[in-house]
C-alpha positions in Angstrom: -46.3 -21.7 16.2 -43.3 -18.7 15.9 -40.3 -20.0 16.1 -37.5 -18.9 18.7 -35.7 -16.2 17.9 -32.4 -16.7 16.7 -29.2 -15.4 18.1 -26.9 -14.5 15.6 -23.6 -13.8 16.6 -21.5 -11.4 14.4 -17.7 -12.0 13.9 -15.4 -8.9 12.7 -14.8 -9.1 9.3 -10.7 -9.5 8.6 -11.1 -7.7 5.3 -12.0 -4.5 7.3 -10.0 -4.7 10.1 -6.4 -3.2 10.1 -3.4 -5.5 10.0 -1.3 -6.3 12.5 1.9 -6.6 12.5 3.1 -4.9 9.1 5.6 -5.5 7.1 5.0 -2.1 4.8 6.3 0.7 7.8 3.7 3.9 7.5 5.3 7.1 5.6 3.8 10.5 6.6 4.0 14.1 5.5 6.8 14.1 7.7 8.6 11.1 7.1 8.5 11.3 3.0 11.3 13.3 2.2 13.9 10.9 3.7 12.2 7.7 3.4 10.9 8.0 -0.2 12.5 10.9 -2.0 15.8 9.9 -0.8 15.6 6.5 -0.6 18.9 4.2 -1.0 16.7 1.7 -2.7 13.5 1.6 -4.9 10.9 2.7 -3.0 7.0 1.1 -3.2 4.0 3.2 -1.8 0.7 2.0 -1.0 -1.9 5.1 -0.5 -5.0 4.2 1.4 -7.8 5.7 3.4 -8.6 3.8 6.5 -12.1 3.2 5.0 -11.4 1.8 2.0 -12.4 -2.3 1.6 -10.2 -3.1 -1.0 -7.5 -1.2 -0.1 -7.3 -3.6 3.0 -6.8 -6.4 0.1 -3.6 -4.5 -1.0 -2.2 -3.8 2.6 -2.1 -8.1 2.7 -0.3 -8.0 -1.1 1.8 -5.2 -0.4 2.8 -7.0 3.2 3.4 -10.1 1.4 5.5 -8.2 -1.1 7.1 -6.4 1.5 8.6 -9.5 3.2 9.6 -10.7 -0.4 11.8 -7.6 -1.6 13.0 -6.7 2.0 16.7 -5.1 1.3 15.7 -4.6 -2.4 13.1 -2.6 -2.1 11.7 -0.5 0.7 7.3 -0.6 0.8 5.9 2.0 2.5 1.7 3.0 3.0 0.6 6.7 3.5 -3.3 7.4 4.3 -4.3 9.4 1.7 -7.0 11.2 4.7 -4.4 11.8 7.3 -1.7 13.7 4.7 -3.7 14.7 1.6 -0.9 17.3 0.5 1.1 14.1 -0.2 -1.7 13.0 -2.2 -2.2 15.6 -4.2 1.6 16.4 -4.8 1.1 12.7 -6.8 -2.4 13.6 -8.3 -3.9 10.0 -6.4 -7.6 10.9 -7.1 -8.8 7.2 -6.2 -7.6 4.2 -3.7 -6.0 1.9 -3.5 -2.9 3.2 -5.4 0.5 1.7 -5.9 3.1 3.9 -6.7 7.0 3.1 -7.2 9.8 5.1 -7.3 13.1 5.1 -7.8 16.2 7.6 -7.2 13.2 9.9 -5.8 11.3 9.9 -9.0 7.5 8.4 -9.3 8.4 5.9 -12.1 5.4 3.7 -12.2 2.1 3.5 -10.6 -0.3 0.4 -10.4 -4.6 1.7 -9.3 -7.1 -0.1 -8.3 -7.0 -3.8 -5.9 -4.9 -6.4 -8.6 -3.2 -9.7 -8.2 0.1 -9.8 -6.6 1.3 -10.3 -10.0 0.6 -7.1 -11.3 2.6 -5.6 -8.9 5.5 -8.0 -8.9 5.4 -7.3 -12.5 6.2 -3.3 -11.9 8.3 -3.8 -9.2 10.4 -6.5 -11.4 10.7 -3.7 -14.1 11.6 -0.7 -12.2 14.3 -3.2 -10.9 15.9 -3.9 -14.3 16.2 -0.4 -15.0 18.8 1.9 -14.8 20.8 0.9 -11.6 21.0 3.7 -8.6 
């Protein structure tokens, strides 16, 4: 005797799906000049492509971390796809990418999808050193 077929009902998968609400505001071509080169404060930068699955993992780190450090430092995410000069200007041949800078100047850099740790652990030393 076949059995009934079975209805199998399929539920979006949150790892794919784009976040919502942000904490880390999206930087363009247009917007990087004045929000990371001549940022008041360190500045964090998450590159991404929108099709990247573990780059989705950082966005929720990187939120996180941007709720954590709000007025110390600013965390920004650029699609790699969408402004590639950007990209290249920084040499990001793989996503996820985490890059830091301070007074303007890409001073650290953390690749791949890591615990929040590892990035704390950057962020916590391009805080302690030299002051703006």
């Amino acid at each position: 005797m076949d059995s009934p077929p079975v209805s199998v009902q399929s539920k979006p998968n949150p790892l794919f799906s784009m976040r919502h609400p942000s904490k880390a505001t999206v930087v363009t071509g247009q917007s990087w000049s004045t929000s990371v080169l001549d940022g008041k404060i360190p500045v964090l930068v998450e590159f991404y492509t929108s099709w990247c699955g573990p780059c989705q993992m950082v966005h929720r780190v990187i939120d996180e971390i941007a709720a954590e450090y709000a007025g110390k430092v600013n965390c920004y995410v650029l699609n790699a796809d969408k402004d590639p000069r950007i990209a290249e200007e920084y040499d990001i041949k793989a996503v996820p990418i985490v890059v830091l800078f301070k007074n303007g100047e890409k001073c650290e850099s953390v690749v791949g999808t890591m615990p929040k740790e590892f990035y704390v652990a950057a962020i916590e030393r391009m805080l302690q050193s030299s002051s703006y």
